[in-house]
C-alpha positions in Angstrom: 90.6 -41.0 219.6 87.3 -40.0 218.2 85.6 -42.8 215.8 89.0 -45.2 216.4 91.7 -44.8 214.4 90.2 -42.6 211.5 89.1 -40.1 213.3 93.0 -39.8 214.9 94.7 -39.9 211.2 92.2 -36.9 210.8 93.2 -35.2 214.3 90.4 -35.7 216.4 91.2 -36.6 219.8 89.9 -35.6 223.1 91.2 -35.2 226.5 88.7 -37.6 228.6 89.6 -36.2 231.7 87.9 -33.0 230.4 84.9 -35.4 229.7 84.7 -38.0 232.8 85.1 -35.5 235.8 83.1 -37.2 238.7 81.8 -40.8 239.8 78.2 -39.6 238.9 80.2 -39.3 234.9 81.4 -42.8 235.4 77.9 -44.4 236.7 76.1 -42.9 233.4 79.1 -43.7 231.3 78.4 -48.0 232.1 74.5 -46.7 231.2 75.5 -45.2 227.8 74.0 -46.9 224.8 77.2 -47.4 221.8 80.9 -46.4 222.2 81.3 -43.2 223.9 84.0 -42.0 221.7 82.6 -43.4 218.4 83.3 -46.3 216.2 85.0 -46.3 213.3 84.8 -49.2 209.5 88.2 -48.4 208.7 90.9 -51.0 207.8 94.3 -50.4 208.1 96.1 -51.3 205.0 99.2 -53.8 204.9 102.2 -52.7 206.0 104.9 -54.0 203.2 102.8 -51.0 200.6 101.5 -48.2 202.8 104.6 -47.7 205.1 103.6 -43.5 204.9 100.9 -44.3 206.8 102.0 -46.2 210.0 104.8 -43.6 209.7 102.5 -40.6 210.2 100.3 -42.3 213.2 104.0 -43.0 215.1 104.9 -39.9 214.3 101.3 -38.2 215.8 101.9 -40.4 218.7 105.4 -39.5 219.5 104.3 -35.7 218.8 101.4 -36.4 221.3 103.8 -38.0 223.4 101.4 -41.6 223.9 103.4 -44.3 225.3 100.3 -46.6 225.5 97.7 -47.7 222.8 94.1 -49.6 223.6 92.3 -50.1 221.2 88.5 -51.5 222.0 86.1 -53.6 220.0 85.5 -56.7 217.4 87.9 -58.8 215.0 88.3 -55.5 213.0 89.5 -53.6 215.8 92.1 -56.3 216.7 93.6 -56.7 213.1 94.5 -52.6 213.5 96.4 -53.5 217.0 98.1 -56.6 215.1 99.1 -54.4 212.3 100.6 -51.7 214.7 101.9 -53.6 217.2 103.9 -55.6 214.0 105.2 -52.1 213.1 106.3 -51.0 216.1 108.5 -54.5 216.7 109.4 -53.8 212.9 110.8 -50.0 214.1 111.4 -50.8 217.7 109.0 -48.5 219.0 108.4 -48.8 223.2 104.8 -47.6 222.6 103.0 -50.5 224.2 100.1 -51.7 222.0 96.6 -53.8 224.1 93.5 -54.3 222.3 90.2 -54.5 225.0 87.6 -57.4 223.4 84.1 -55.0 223.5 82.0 -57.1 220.8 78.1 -57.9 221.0 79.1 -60.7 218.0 81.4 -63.1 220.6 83.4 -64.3 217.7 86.9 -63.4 219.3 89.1 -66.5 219.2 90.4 -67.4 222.4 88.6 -65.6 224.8 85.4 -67.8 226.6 83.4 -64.7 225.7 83.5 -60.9 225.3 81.9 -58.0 227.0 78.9 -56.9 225.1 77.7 -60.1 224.1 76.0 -60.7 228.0 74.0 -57.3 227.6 72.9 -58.0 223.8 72.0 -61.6 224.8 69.9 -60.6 227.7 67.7 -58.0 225.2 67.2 -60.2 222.8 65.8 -63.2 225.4 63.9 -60.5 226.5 62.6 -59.1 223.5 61.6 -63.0 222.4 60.8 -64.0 225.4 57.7 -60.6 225.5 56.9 -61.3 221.4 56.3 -65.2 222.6 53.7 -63.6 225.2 52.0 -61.2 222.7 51.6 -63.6 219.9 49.9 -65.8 222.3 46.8 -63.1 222.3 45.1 -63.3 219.4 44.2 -66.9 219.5 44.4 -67.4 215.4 47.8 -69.0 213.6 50.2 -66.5 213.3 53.8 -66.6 212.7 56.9 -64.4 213.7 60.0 -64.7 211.9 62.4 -62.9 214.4 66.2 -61.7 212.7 68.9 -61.0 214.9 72.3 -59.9 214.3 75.1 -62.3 213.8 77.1 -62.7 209.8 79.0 -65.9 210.1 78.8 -66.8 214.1 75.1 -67.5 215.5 75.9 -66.5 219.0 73.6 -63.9 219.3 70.3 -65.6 218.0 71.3 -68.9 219.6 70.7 -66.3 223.2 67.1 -66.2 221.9 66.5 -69.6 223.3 67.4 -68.1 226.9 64.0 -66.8 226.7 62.8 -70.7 227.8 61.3 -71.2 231.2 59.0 -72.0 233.6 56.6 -68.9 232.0 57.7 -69.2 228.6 58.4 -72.1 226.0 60.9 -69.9 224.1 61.5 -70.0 220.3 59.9 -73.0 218.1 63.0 -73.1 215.7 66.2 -71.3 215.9 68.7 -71.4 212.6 72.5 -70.2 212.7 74.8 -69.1 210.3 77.0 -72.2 211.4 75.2 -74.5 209.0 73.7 -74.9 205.3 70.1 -73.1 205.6 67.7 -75.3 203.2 64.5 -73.7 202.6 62.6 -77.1 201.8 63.4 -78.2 204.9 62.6 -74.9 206.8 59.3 -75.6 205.4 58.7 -78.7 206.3 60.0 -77.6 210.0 57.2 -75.2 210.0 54.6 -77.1 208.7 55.3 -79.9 210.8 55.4 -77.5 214.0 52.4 -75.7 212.4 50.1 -78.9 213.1 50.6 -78.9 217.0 50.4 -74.7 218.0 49.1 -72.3 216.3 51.4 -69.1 217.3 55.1 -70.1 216.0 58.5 -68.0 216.8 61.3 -68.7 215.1 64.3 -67.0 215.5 67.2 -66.4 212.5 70.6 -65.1 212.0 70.7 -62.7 209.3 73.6 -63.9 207.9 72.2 -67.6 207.5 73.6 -69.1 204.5 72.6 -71.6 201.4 74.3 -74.9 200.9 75.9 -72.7 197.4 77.3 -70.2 199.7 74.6 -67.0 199.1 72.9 -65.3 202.2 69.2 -66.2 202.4 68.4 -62.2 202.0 70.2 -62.1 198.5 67.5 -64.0 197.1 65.7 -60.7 197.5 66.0 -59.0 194.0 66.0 -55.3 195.3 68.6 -56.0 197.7 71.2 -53.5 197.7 74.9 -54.8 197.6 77.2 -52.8 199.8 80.4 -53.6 201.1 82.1 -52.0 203.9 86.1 -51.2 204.0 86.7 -54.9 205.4 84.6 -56.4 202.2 81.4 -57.2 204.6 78.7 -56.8 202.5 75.6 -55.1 204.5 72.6 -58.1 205.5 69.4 -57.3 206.0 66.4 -58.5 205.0 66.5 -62.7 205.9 63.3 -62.6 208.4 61.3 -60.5 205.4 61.9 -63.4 203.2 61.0 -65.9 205.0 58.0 -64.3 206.0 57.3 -64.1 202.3 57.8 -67.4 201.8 55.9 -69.1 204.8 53.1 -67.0 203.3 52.6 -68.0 200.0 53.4 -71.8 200.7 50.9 -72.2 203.6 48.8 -68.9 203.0 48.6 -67.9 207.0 49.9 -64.6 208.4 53.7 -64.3 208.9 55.3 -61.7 210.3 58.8 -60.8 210.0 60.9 -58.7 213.4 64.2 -57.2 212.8 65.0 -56.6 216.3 68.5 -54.8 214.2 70.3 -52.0 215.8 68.6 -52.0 218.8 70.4 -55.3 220.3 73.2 -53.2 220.6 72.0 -49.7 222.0 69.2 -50.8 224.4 71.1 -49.9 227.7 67.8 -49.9 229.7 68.6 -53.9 229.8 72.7 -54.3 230.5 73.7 -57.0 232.5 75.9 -56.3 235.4 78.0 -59.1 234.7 78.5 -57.8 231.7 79.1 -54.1 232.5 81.5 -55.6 235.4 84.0 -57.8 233.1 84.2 -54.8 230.8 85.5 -52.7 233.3 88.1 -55.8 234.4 89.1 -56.1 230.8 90.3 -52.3 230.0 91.7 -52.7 234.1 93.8 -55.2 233.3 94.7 -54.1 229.5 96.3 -51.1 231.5 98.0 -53.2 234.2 99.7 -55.8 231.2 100.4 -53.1 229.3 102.5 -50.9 232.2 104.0 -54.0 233.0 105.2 -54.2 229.0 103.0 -56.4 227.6 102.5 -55.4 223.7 100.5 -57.1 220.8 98.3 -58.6 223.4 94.4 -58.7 224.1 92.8 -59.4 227.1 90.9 -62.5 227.3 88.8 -64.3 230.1 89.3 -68.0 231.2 85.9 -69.6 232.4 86.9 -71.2 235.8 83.3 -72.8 237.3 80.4 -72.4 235.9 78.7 -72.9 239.2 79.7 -70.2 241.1 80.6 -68.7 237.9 84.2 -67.3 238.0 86.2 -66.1 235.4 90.5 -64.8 234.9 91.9 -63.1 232.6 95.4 -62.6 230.9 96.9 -61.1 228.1 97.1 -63.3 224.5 99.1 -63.1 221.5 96.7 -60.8 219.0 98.4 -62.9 216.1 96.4 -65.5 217.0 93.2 -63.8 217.8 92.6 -61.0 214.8 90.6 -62.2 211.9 89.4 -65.5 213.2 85.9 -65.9 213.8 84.7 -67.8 216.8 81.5 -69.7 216.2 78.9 -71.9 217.9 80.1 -75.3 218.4 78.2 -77.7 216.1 78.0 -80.4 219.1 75.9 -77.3 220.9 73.2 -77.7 218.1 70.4 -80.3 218.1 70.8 -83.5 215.5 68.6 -81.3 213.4 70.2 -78.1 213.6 66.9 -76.4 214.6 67.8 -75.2 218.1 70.8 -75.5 220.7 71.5 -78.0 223.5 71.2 -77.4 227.3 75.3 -77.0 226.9 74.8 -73.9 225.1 72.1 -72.5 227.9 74.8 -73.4 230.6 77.5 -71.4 228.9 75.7 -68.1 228.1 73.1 -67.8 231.2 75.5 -66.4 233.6 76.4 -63.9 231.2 73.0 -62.5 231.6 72.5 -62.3 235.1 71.9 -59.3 237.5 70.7 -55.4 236.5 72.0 -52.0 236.0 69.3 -50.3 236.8 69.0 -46.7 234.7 69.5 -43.1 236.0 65.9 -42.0 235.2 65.5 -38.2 234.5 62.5 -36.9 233.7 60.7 -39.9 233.2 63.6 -41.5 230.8 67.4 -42.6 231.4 70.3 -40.6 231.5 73.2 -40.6 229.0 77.0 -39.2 229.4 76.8 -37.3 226.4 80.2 -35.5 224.7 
């Protein structure tokens, strides 16, 4: 299917085998920013109104003669393998129905972690861990706000703090969607951190919330408010703000960094690990699925931490789609200003070894269709 299930109501599907022809294919395919065959925001509707509609996919599928269905991606992509899998019980379908967790978020239920989420975490530690050294050059007070992705689970800014070592202090202050944001006392935070360095990073999720329930970047008045198919409204703009605000309460230079799309398309910087376990996943979607499985995602089991080892094994998509997995509160400091060594533990394997790029001409190499 081209761009997921949308792009298949609309007829556009591709043989891959037409696509993926040698190993060389393969090894540039794992190097290839984004989803190879597109992505897709649309949400199937319920079942009980809009019967026409899982009636025509079945019958495209039975014309196309599919007998198995994977469906890779986020909490939106599993809802669309609940909602066919429940229809194809409902008309006794033997189309077999696996969704494959790919999601930089990590806010599947059930699973210990997804693929995605390693690579994204080991860019953005990266990318904090070189703005820490460059604001560390100029020798005045300076202040970098940085926003990174993440609407209701902090996952992905809590990796920021990965970026701490013996040649780096990491992030000041790091603030997650998983608690009330108060802006007096993100203030205070900074003024009190403010009086023992001069350069401060601090690290926010974009989707950070006030204690009445409003994102931090609708208190920007020219903020557009979009919604998306799944009623996600579009965030942006939370590091900006704050950046404002440090400026005109302490009137010192703050700079915000919207490190945005790029957590999820810098390839250059993919953790094997990662790359590895999303290969296992889609593996082992196939095997459960020819073995009958249906209504099922694959998730990973975390067996040691130390050699880190992990399983897998289908799960009941009922109780995965549309729940959000979030930080743990107990993995936040009393403060909720940064995240315990517990946290550190669980996400640093996740990070570890490289896939280096195919280099052509001085830049890397994409599969490109």
């Amino acid at each position: 299917m081209q761009n997921g299930i949308q792009g298949f109501l609309e007829g556009r599907y591709i043989d891959l085998s037409e696509h993926i022809q040698t190993d060389l294919h393969i090894e540039l395919l794992k190097r290839t920013p984004s989803a190879y065959l597109g992505s897709c925001r649309f949400k199937l509707p319920e079942i009980e109104d809009n019967e026409d509609m899982y009636k025509k996919i079945f019958k495209m599928l039975s014309n196309l003669d599919i007998g198995y269905f994977f469906y890779i991606g986020g909490n939106d992509s599993m809802d669309t393998i609940k909602q066919l899998s429940t229809y194809g019980k409902m008309i006794n379908s033997s189309i077999r129905f696996m969704g494959v967790p790919k999601t930089i978020d990590n806010d599947l239920a059930e699973t210990d972690h997804t693929p995605g989420y390693g690579s994204a975490a080991k860019f953005i530690a990266t990318a904090t861990k070189e703005l820490i050294r460059d604001a560390k050059v100029y020798g005045n007070e300076n202040i970098h706000v940085v926003e990174v992705m993440g609407r209701n689970a902090g996952w992905l800014t809590a990796s920021s703090a990965l970026s701490r070592g013996e040649d780096c202090v990491g992030p000041d202050l790091i603030y997650l969607p998983e608690v009330p944001f108060d802006i007096d006392s993100f203030l205070a935070k900074v003024e009190e951190t403010r009086w023992v360095k001069k350069s401060i990073v601090i690290a926010v999720s974009e989707g950070i919330k006030l204690k009445d329930g409003r994102y931090v970047c609708e208190l920007i008045s020219s903020q557009a408010q979009f919604k998306d198919s799944f009623g996600h409204m579009t965030l942006g703009g939370t590091a900006q703000y704050l950046a404002n605000t440090i400026t005109q309460n302490f009137g010192c230079k703050a700079r915000a960094v919207d490190l945005s799309i790029l957590q999820r398309c810098s390839s250059h910087m993919v953790s094997r690990v990662d790359i590895t376990e999303a290969f296992v996943a889609g593996g082992h979607a196939v095997e459960a699925a020819f073995r009958g499985e249906t209504g099922k995602m694959i998730i990973f089991n975390r067996v040691t931490n130390n050699p880190y080892q992990c399983t897998t094994m289908p799960y009941d998509i009922d109780k995965i789609a549309n729940i959000e997995k979030k930080v743990p509160l107990e993995w936040l400091t009393n403060d909720n200003t940064y995240v315990s060594p517990e946290f550190l533990s669980y996400a640093r394997p996740l990070i570890q070894a490289e896939l280096s790029p195919i280099m052509v001409d001085g830049l890397p190499s994409h599969l490109y269709n």
